[in-house]
Phi, psi and omega in degrees: 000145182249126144227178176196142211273142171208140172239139188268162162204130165328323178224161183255007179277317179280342172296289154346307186282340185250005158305305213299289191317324192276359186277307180286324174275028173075340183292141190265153181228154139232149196260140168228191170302128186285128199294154178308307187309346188267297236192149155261344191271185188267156176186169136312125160227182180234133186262141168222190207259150180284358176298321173226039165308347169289293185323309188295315186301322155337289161283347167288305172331290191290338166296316206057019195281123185280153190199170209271306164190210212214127199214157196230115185254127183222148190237099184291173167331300182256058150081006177260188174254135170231129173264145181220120163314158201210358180170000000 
């Protein structure tokens, strides 16, 4: 099984602010397309390592930066997806 932590957002001007932020703080991010399994409309999320998931809800806190949520994508065995919302 494969997984990957990914935060979602209502705008991508907020996606865009907490790549920047999470950049400074050294956390590595990547930005992609928010997956279909999230969401159907088009939008940005930023995937990041479960390692530092304190750090990112920190910097969404301490930012105020807003977002729709925070989610755990997991690929299962025979190739489907289970999302679990996670905050």
């Amino acid at each position: 099984m494969n997984e990957m932590y990914i935060v979602s957002f209502n705008s991508t001007h907020h996606a865009i602010r907490l790549d920047k932020l999470l950049s400074e703080a050294s956390v590595r991010a990547t930005t992609l397309p928010t997956p279909r399994e999230i969401t159907a409309s088009c939008g940005i999320s930023i995937r990041f390592l479960y390692d530092d998931i304190d750090k990112v809800k920190n910097t969404l806190i301490e930012n105020s930066v807003e977002y729709k949520g925070i989610y755990k994508i997991t690929r299962l065995e025979n190739g489907s997806k289970k999302v679990e919302n996670i905050d």
